[in-house]
C-alpha positions as CSV (number, residue, x, y, z in Angstrom):
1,X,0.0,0.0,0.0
2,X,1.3,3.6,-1.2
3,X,1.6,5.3,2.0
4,X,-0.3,9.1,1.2
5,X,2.4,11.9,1.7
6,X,0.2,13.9,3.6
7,X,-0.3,11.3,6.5
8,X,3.5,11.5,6.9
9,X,4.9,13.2,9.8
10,X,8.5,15.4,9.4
11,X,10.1,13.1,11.8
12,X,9.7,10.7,8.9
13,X,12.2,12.5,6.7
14,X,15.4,11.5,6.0
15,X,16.4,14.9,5.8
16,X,14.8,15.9,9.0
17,X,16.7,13.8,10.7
18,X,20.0,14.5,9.4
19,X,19.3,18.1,9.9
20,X,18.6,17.3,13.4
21,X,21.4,15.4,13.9
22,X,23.6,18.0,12.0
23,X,22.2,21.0,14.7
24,X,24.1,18.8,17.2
25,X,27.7,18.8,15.5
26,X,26.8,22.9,15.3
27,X,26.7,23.4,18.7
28,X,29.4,21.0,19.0
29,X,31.8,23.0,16.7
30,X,30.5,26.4,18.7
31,X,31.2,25.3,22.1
32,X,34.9,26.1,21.2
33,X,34.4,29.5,19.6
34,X,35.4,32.4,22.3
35,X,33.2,33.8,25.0
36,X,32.9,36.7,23.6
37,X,30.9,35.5,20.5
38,X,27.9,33.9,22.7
39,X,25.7,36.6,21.4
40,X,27.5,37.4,17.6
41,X,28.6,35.1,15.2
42,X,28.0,31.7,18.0
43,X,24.1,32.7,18.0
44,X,24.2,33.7,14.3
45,X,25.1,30.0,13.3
46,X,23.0,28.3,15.9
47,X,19.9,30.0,14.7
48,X,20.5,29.5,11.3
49,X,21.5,25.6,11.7
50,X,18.3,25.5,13.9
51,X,16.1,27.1,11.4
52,X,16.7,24.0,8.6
53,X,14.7,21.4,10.0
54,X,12.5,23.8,11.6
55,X,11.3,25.2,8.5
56,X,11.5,21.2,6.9
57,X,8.7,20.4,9.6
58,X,6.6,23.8,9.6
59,X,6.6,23.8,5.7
60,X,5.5,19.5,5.8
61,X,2.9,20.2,8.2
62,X,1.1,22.8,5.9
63,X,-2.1,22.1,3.5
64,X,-0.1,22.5,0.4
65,X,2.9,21.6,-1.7
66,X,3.0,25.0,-2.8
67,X,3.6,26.2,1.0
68,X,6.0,23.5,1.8
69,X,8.0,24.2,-1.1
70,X,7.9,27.2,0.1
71,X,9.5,26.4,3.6
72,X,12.4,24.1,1.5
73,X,13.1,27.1,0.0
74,X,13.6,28.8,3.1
75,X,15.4,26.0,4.4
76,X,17.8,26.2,1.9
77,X,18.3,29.6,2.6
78,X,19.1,29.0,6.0
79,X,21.9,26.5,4.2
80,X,23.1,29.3,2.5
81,X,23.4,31.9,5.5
82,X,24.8,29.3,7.4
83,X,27.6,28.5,4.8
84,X,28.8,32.2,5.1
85,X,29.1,32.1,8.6
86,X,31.1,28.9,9.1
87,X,33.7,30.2,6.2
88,X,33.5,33.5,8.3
89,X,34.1,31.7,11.5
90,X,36.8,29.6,9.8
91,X,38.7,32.7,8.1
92,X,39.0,34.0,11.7
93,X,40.2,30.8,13.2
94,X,37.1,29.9,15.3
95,X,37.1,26.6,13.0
96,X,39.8,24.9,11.4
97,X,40.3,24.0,7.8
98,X,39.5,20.1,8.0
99,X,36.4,20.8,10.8
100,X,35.1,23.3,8.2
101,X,35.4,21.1,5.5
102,X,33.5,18.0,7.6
103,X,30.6,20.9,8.4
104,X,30.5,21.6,4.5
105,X,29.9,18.7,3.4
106,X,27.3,17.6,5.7
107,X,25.7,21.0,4.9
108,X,26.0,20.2,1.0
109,X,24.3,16.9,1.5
110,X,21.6,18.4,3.6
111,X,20.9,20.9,0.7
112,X,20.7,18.2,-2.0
113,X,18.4,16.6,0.0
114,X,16.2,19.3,0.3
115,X,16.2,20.3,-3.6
116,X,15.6,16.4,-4.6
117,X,12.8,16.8,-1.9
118,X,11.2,20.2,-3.3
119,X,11.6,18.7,-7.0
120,X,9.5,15.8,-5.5
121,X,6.8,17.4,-4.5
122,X,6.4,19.7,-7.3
123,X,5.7,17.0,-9.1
């Protein structure tokens, strides 16, 4: 039996989860940033990792495809911002090269994820 996407909670999605999961290695990598960042760049990069699954779940939990779509795209705007601010963090040595490069690429997959997902669902 197909299941019906709509009957399909966010905490289904792969990409939820991995989003999830990925929030965790954030506030890993920012527990060693400096003190004095708690309220700049620190918060700036928690929100932002934070926002991607929240926007996955708000925009699954609407009435349309056109309005989740609309949340992915968000989403991946979140992706974006947060890009910027771990090369930021990284050209002012909060990061280093290889943990920046491990945060990348988990952030690229996440991304591809969420495009394959939007290009499902507009059919």
């Amino acid at each position: 039996m197909v299941e019906n996407k709509k009957s399909r909670s966010y905490r289904d999605l792969e990409v939820w989860k991995l989003a999830i999961s990925f929030v965790k290695d954030i506030y890993q990598a920012t527990e060693r940033f400096p003190a004095n960042e708690n309220y700049g760049l620190t918060q700036q990069i928690r929100r932002a990792a934070v926002s991607i699954p929240s926007n996955i779940a708000e925009g699954q939990v609407r009435n349309s495809s056109r309005e989740f779509n609309h949340f992915l795209a968000i989403a991946l705007g979140s992706a974006a911002e947060l890009e910027t601010q771990l090369i930021i963090a990284k050209e002012i040595n909060y990061l280093t090269i290889e943990g920046l490069k491990l945060l990348l690429n988990n952030l690229e997959i996440i991304m591809k994820m969420i495009k394959r997902l939007s290009i499902t669902i507009k059919g």
